[in-house]
NUNUGU-385755 format. One record per residue (C-alpha): residue number from 1; residue in one letter; x, y, z. Coordinates in steps of 0.25 Angstrom, whole numbers, plus 2048, in hexadecimal, padded with zeros to 3 digits. Each point is the difference from the previous one (the first is absolute). Example, Ala and Ser with C-alpha at 12.3 -4.5 7.8 and 13.67 -1.06 7.14 Angstrom:
% residues 2
1_A_831_7EE_81F $
2_S_806_80E_7FE $
% end
This chain:
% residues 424
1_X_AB6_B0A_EB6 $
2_X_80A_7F6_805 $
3_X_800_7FF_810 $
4_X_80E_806_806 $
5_X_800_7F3_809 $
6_X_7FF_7F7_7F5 $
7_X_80C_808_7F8 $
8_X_807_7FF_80E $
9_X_7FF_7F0_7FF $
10_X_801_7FE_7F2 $
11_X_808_809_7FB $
12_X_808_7F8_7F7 $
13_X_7F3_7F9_7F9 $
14_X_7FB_80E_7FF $
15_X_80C_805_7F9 $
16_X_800_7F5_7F6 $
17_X_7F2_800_7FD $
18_X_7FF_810_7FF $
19_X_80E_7FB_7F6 $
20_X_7F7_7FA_7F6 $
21_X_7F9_80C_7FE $
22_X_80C_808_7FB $
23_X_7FD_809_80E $
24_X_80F_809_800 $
25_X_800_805_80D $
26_X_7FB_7F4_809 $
27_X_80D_7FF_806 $
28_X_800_80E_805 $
29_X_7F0_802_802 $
30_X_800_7F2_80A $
31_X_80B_805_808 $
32_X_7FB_80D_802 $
33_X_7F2_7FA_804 $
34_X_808_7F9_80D $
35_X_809_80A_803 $
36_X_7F3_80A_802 $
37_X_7F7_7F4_805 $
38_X_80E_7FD_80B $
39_X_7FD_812_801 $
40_X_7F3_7FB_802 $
41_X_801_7F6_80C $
42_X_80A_809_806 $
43_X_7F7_80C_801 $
44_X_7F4_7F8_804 $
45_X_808_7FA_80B $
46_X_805_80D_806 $
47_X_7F3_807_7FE $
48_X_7F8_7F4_808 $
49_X_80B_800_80B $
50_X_7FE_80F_800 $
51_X_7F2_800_802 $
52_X_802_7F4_80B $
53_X_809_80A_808 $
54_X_7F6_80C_7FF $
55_X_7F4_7F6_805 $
56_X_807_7FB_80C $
57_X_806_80F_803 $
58_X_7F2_805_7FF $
59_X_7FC_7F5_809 $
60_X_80A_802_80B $
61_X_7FF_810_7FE $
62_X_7EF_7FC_803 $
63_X_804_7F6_80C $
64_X_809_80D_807 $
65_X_7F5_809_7FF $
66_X_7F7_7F6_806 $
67_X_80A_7FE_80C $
68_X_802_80F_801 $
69_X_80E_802_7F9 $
70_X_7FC_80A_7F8 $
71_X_80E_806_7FF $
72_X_807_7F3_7FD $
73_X_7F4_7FF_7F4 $
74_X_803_80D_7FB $
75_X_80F_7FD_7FE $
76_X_7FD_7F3_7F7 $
77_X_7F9_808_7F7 $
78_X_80B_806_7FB $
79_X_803_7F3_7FB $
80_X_7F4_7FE_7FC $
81_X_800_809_7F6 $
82_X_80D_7FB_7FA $
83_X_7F9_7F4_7FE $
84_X_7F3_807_7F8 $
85_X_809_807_7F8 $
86_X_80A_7F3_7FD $
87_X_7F4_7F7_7FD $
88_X_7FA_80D_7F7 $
89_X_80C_800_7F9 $
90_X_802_7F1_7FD $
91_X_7F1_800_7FB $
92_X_802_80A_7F6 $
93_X_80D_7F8_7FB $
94_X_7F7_7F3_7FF $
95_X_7F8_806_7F8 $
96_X_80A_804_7F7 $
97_X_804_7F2_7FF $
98_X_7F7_7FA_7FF $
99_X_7FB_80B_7F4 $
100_X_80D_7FC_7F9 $
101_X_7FF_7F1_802 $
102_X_7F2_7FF_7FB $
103_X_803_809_7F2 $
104_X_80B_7F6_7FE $
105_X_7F8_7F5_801 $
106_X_7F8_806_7F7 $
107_X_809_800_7F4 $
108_X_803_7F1_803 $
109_X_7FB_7F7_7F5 $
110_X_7F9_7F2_804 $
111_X_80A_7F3_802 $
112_X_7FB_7F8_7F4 $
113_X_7FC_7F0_803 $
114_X_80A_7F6_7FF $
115_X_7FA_7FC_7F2 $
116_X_803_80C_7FA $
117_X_80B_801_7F8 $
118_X_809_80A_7FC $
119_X_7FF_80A_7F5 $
120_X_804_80E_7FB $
121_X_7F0_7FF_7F7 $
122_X_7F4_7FC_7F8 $
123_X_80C_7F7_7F7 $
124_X_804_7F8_80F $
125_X_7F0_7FE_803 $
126_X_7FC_7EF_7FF $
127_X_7F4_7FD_7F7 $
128_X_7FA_7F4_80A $
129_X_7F2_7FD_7F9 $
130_X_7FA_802_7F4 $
131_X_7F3_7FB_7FA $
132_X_7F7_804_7F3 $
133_X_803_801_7F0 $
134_X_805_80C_7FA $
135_X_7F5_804_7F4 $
136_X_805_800_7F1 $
137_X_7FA_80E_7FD $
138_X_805_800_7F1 $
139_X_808_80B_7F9 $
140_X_7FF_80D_805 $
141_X_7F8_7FF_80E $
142_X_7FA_80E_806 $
143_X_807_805_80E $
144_X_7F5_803_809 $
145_X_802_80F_801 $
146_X_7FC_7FE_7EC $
147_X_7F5_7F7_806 $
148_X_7F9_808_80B $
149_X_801_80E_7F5 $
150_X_7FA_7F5_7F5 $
151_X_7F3_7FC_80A $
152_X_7FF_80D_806 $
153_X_803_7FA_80D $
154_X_80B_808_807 $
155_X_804_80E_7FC $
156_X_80E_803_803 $
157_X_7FF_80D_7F9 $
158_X_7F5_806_809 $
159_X_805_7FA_80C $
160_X_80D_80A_7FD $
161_X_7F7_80B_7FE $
162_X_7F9_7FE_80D $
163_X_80B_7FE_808 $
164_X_80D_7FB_7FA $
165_X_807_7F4_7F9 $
166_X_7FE_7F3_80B $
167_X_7F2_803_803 $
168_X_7F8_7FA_7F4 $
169_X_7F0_800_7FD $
170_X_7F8_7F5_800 $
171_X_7F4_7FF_7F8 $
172_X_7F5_7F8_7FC $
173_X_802_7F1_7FF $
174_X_80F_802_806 $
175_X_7F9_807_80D $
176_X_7F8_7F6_801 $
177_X_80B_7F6_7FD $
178_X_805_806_80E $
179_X_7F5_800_808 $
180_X_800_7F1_7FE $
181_X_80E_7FD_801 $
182_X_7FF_806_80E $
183_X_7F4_7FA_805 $
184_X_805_7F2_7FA $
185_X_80B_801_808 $
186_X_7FA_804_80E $
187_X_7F5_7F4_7FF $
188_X_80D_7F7_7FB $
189_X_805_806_80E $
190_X_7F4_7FF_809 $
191_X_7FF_7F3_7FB $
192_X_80D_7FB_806 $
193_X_7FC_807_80E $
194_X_805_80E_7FF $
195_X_7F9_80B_804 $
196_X_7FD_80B_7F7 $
197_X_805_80F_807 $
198_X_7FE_80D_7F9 $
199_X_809_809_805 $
200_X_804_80D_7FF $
201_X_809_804_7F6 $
202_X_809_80B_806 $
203_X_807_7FD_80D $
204_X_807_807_80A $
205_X_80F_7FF_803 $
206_X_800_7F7_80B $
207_X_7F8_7F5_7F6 $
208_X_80C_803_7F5 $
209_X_80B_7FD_80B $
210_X_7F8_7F5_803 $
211_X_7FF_7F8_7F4 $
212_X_80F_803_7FC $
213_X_7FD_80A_7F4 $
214_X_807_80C_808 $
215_X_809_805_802 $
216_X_7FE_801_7F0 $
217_X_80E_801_7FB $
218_X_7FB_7FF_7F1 $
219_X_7F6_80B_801 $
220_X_7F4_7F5_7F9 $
221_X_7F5_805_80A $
222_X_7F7_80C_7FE $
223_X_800_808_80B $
224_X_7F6_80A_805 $
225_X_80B_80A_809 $
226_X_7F4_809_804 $
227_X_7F8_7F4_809 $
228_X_80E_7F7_7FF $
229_X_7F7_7F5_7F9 $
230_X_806_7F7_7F7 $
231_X_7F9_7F8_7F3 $
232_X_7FF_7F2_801 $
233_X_809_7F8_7F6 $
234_X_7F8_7F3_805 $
235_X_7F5_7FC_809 $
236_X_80D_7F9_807 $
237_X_802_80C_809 $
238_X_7F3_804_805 $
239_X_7FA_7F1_801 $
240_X_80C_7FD_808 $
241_X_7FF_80D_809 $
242_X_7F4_7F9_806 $
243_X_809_7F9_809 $
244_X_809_80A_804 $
245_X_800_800_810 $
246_X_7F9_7F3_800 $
247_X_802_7F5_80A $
248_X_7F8_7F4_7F8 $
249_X_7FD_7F2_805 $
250_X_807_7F6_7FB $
251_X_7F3_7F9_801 $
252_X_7FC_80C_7F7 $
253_X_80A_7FD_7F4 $
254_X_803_7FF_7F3 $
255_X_7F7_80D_7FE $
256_X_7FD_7FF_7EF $
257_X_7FD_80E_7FA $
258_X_7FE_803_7F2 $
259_X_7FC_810_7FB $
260_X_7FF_807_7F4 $
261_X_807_80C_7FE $
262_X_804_809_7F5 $
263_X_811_804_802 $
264_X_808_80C_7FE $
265_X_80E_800_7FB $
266_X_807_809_7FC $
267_X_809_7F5_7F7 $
268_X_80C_80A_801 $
269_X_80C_7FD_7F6 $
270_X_7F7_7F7_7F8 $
271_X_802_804_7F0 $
272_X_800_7F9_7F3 $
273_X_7F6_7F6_7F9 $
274_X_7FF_7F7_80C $
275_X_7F6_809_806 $
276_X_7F9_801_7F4 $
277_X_7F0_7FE_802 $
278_X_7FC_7F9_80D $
279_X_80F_7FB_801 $
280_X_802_80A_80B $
281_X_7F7_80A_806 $
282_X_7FF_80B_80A $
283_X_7F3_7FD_805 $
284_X_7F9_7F2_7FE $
285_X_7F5_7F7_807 $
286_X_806_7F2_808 $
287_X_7F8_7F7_80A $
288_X_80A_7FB_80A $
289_X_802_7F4_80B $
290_X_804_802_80D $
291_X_803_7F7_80B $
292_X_804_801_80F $
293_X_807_7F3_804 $
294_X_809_7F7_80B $
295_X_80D_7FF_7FE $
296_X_7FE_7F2_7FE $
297_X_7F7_801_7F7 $
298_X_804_80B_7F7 $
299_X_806_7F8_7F5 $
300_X_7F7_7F6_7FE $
301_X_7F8_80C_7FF $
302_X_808_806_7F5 $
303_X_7FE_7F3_7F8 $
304_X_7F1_800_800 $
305_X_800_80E_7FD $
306_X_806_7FB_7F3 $
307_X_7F8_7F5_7FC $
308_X_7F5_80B_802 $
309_X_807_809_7F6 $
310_X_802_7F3_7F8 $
311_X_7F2_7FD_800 $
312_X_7FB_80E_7FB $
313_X_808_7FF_7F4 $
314_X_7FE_7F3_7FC $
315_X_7F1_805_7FE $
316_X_803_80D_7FA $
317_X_807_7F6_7F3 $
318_X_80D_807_802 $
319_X_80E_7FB_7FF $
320_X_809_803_80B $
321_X_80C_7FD_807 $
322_X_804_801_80F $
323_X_80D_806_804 $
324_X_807_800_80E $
325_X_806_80D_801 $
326_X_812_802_803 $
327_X_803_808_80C $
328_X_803_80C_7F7 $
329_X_7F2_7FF_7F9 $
330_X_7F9_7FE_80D $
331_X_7F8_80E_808 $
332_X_806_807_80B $
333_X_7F6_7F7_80B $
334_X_7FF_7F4_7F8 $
335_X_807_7F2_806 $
336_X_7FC_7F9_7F4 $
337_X_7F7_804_7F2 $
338_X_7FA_7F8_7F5 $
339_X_7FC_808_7F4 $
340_X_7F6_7FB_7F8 $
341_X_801_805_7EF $
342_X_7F7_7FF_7F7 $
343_X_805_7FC_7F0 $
344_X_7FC_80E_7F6 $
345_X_7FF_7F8_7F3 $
346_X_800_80E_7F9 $
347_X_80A_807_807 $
348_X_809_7F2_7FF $
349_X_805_802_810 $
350_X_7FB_7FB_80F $
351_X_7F6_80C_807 $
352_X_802_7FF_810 $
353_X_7F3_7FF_805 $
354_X_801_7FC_810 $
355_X_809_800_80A $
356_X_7FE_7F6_80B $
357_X_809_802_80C $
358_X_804_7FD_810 $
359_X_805_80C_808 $
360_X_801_7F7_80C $
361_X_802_809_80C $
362_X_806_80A_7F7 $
363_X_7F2_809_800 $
364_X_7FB_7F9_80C $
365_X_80A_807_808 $
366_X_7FE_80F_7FB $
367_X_7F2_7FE_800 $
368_X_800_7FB_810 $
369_X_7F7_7F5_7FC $
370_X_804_7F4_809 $
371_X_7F6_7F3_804 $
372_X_7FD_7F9_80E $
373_X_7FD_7F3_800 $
374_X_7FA_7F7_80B $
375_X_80B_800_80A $
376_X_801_80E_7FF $
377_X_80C_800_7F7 $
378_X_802_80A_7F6 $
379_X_808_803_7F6 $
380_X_800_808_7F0 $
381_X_7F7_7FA_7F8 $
382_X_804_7FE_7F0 $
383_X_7FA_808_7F6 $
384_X_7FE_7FC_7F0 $
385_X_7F9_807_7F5 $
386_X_7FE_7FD_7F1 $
387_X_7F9_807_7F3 $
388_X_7F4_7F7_7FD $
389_X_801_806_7F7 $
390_X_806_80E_7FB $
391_X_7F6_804_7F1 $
392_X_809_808_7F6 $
393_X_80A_7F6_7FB $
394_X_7F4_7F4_803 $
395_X_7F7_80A_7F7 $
396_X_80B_800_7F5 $
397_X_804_7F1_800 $
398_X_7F0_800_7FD $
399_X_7FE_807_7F6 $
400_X_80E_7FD_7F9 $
401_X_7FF_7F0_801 $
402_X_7F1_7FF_7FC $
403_X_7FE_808_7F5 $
404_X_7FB_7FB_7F4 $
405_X_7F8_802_7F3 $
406_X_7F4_803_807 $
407_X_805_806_809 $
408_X_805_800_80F $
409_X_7FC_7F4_807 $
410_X_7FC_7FE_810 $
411_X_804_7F4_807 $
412_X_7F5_7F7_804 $
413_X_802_803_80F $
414_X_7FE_810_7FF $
415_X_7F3_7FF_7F7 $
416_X_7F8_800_80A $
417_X_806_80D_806 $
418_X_801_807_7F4 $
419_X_7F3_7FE_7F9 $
420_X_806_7FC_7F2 $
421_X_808_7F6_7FB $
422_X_807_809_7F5 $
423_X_807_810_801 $
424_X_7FB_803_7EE $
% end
């Protein structure tokens, strides 16, 4: 959530960045945060000035009783009680402001970074890196969803039965399959000093607010309305939750998190064959990195977090390609995204496997979660999170990219996790 007093003193650059993002009603939506924020002031000012009036009244009134004019005492409280009423009624409008203001801040996408480009979608995005060797799979590769039926792996057809399309079955060697993914990428994160959280995987309202995934204007999340819990759609939202109401130490900081979680998403409005398989699912396992930063620091940061990223795939043999995200490509807290996409030899297309981003203050500043360093300066510390790494399309490139006659074959790197060296 943008800070009204930093739209109050760059509300120019605000508009332009919120410009690269396609955002209509900026115009309108940042003039009507300082006209209530000017409400604001104004109210506050007359309610402190009221409630200054009724303590020196009440101070006076206590001095006449003391001296013995209790008839002159008795007269101001007449006044007195204009006063109590005046400052009652001032506090209820405050609220109301103050209501109003903080449900339109709400709405307010994230300014993006100064190196973020415009852009109306994924066709304006900037490929920035890439690394690794497309394979030549022949005539005729198997997509993943003819290979995972062909090896008995995942069963689409049974998860439908059990629940409905998205939620697949894995079996076998494809369980097994996840199980090491997952673990090979929390010991890759450990590694690199992040420290492993398991986290709930329902939150409350507060945590949703928090992170920037409500209000929820798409209608993605599963909701619970009898315990008005929501499903996670990453480990983002409650990893990051820890913070909430925290004042950190800057001595204390970069905090590195990493946690493994399985997401719900409802994936509303998606159709057609590019959810096909594991290419876009309603419930799927992801391990994600979380970090808790200076301002300073924070982009630095973001650069490490990618050469982690980097550094996974490398080892998983798969081609990738880095892309910096346009302004209209970018999520509603995000200053800045990479997205990292893995080549589908089968399916002939990229697969977005991660998403590395910096909120900046953006989350920091819903979430109340602000440092204090030695001189007893404080301020919002910069939040970052990244999919380290997200399984179904990971799964696919997989079992797509290294098929052959004998049958699927597992990198060097994950054997040791998996236990065998083939899916036949």
């Amino acid at each position: 959530m943008l800070q009204t007093a930093y739209i109050r003193e760059n509300k120019e650059k605000v508009l332009e960045g919120l410009a690269k993002r396609n955002f209509d009603d900026a115009a309108v939506m940042i003039e009507r945060v300082l006209e209530l924020d000017d409400a604001r002031r104004s109210t506050q000012n007359a309610l402190d000035t009221t409630l200054s009036q009724q303590n020196a009244l009440a101070k006076e009134i206590g001095d006449m009783f003391k001296s013995g004019r209790g008839s002159e005492a008795a007269a101001l409280k007449e006044k007195t009680a204009a006063l109590k009423s005046s400052s009652k009624e001032l506090e209820e409008k405050l609220a109301v402001i103050e209501k109003d203001l903080q449900e339109l801040l709400y709405l307010i996408p994230n300014v993006p970074y100064k190196d973020v480009v415009h852009g109306y979608g994924a066709e304006d995005n900037q490929v920035v890196y890439e690394e690794g060797t497309v394979p030549d799979l022949g005539e005729n590769p198997l997509p993943h969803w003819e290979l995972a039926e062909k090896y008995d792996i995942i069963d689409f057809k049974l998860g439908v039965k059990i629940t409905g399309a998205g939620f697949p079955v894995y079996k076998g060697k494809g369980a097994r399959l996840q199980r090491a993914l997952v673990n090979f990428f929390l010991d890759r994160n450990t590694a690199a000093g992040y420290t492993e959280i398991e986290p709930p995987h329902m939150v409350n309202e507060a945590s949703g607010y928090g992170t920037g995934q409500l209000p929820d204007k798409e209608g993605q999340m599963y909701h619970n309305q009898v315990d008005n819990l929501y499903m996670i759609p990453t480990a983002e939202v409650p990893v990051t939750n820890i913070f909430r109401d925290v004042m950190v130490d800057a001595a204390q900081l970069p905090i590195c998190c990493t946690a493994y979680t399985p997401c719900f998403r409802r994936e509303a409005g998606s159709y057609g064959k590019d959810v096909r398989g594991l290419n876009r699912l309603h419930q799927f396992d992801k391990v994600e990195i979380v970090r808790v930063e200076l301002p300073e620091n924070s982009y630095a940061a973001l650069d490490g977090m990618l050469e982690h990223v980097k550094g996974i795939l490398k080892d998983l043999e798969l081609p990738y390609h880095i892309l910096r995200l346009c302004g209209g490509d970018m999520g509603f807290t995000s200053a800045m995204t990479f997205d990292f996409e893995v080549y589908s030899a089968a399916q002939g297309r990229w697969l977005e496997v991660s998403s590395v981003s910096n909120f900046e203050t953006f989350q920091a500043n819903r979430l109340h979660l602000r440092y204090k360093d030695e001189n007893g300066n404080k301020g919002l510390a910069h939040t970052l999170n990244g999919s380290s790494l997200a399984l179904p399309r990971i799964v696919a490139a997989l079992l797509e990219n290294n098929q052959t006659e004998r049958g699927i074959r597992i990198p060097k790197a994950l054997v040791p996790y998996t236990g065998f060296e083939y899916i036949d």
